[in-house]
Each structure stands twice: as structure tokens, then as C-alpha cells.
C-alpha positions as CSV (number, residue, x, y, z in Angstrom):
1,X,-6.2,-17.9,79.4
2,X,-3.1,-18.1,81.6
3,X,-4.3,-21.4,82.9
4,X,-6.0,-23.1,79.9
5,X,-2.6,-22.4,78.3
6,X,-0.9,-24.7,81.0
7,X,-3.1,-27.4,80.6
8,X,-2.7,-30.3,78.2
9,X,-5.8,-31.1,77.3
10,X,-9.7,-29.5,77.7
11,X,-12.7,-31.2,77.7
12,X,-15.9,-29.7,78.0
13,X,-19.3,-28.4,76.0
14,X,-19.1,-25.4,73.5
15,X,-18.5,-22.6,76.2
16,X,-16.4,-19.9,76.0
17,X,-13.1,-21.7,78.0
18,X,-13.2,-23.9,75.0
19,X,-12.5,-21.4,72.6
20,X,-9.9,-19.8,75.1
21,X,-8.3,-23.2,75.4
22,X,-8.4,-23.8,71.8
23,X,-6.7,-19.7,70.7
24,X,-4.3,-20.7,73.3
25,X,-2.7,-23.8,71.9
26,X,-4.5,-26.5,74.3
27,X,-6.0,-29.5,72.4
28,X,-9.4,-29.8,72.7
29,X,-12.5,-32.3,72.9
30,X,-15.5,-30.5,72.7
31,X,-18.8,-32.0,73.4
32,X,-21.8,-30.7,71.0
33,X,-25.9,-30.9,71.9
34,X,-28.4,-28.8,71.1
35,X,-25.4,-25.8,69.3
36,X,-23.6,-25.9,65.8
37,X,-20.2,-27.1,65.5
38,X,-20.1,-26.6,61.8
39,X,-20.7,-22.8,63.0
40,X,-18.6,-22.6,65.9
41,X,-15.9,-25.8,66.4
42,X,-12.7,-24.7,67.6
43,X,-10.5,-25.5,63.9
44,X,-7.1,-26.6,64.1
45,X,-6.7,-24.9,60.8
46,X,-6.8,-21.7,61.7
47,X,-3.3,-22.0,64.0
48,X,-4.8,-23.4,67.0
49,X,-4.9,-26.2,68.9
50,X,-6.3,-29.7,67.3
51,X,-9.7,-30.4,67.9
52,X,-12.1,-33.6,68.6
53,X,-15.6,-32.6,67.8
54,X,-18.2,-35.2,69.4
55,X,-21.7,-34.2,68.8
56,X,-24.4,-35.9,70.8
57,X,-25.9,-39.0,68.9
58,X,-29.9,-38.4,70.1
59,X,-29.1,-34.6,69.0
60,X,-28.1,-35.3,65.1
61,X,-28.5,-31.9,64.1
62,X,-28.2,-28.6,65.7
63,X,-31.4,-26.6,66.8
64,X,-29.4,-23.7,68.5
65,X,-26.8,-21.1,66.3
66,X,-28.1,-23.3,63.4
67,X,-25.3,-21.7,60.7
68,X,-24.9,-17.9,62.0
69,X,-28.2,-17.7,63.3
70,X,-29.9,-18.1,66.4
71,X,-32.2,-20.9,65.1
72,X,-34.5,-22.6,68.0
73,X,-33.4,-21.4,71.4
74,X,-36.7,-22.1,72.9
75,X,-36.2,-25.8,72.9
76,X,-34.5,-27.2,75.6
77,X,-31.3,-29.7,75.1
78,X,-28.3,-30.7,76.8
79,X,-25.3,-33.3,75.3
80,X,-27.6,-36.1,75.2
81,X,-26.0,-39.6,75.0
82,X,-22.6,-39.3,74.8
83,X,-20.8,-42.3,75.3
84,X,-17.5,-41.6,77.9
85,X,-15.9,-44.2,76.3
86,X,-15.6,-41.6,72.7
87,X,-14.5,-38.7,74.9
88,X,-11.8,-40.9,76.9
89,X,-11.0,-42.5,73.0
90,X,-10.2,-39.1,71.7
91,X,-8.8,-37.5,75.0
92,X,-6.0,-40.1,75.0
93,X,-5.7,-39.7,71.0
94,X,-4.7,-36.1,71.8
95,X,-2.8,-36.6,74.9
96,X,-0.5,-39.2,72.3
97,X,-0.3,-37.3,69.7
98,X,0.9,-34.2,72.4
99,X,3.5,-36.7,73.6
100,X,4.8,-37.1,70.0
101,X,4.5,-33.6,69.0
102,X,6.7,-32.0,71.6
């Protein structure tokens, strides 16, 4: 936590460091496949850090924690076609608004 808590940004898939970063104040980009992020994003609103949530576009809806429950974890998925170029758009957007914020 220690370390997350240093850093100025994460980036990464829905894991458990990304909810560490997030409850210790480091912006986040999180990158969603086959899991819910209407379940389990990181929220801003809830005093931590802001958040980017970018769901794979060939995964349009979750088959895993689909709302609290376990839904499909038999299938196999992974984060699909996400475009760098999003994650390196909203990266910057957070490292700016960082910048701004201090």
C-alpha cells in the first residue's frame, strides 16, 4: 500500500493493487474484460482516488461477478482489444489533472 501510495498513477486490470491504489489516493486507469465494473470500479466518490474505467470493446458486457454474483466463470476471457492509445489518452488525462490538483 506503502508503494501504490507513492505512485502517481496505476494502470492495470481489476486486481486487487487496483483497489489498494485506488483506497490509497493514487489515480487509477483500470482495464475491464471478462469482470463487472458496474460491481467492482474503483469510485472516486467514495473519497478515493479518480478513476478511468475502460472496458474491453469485443467484451461489451461482463460474463464474470456479473452484479454481486459469480456469473460465468467457466468461460475464458482476457481484456480483449483495448486500444493503447485510450489507456495512454486517460493516463495523461489523470497525470494533468494531478498536476493541477496539487
Amino acid at each position: 500500500a506503502a508503494l501504490l501510495e507513492m505512485c502517481d498513477l496505476y494502470v492495470g486490470p481489476d486486481s486487487g493493487p487496483m483497489h489498494v491504489a485506488s483506497a490509497v489516493g493514487t489515480p487509477v486507469v483500470s482495464l475491464w474484460g471478462p469482470t463487472n465494473e458496474a460491481a467492482w470500479a474503483p469510485s472516486g466518490r467514495l473519497g478515493a482516488a479518480p478513476a478511468f474505467v475502460i472496458r474491453a470493446p469485443d467484451r461489451p458486457s461482463p460474463w464474470v461477478y456479473v452484479g454481486h454474483r459469480m456469473g460465468e466463470p467457466h468461460k475464458k476471457g482476457n481484456l480483449g482489444g483495448i486500444e493503447p492509445e485510450r489507456v495512454v489518452t486517460a493516463a495523461l488525462r489523470l497525470l494533468e489533472e494531478g498536476k493541477h490538483g496539487d
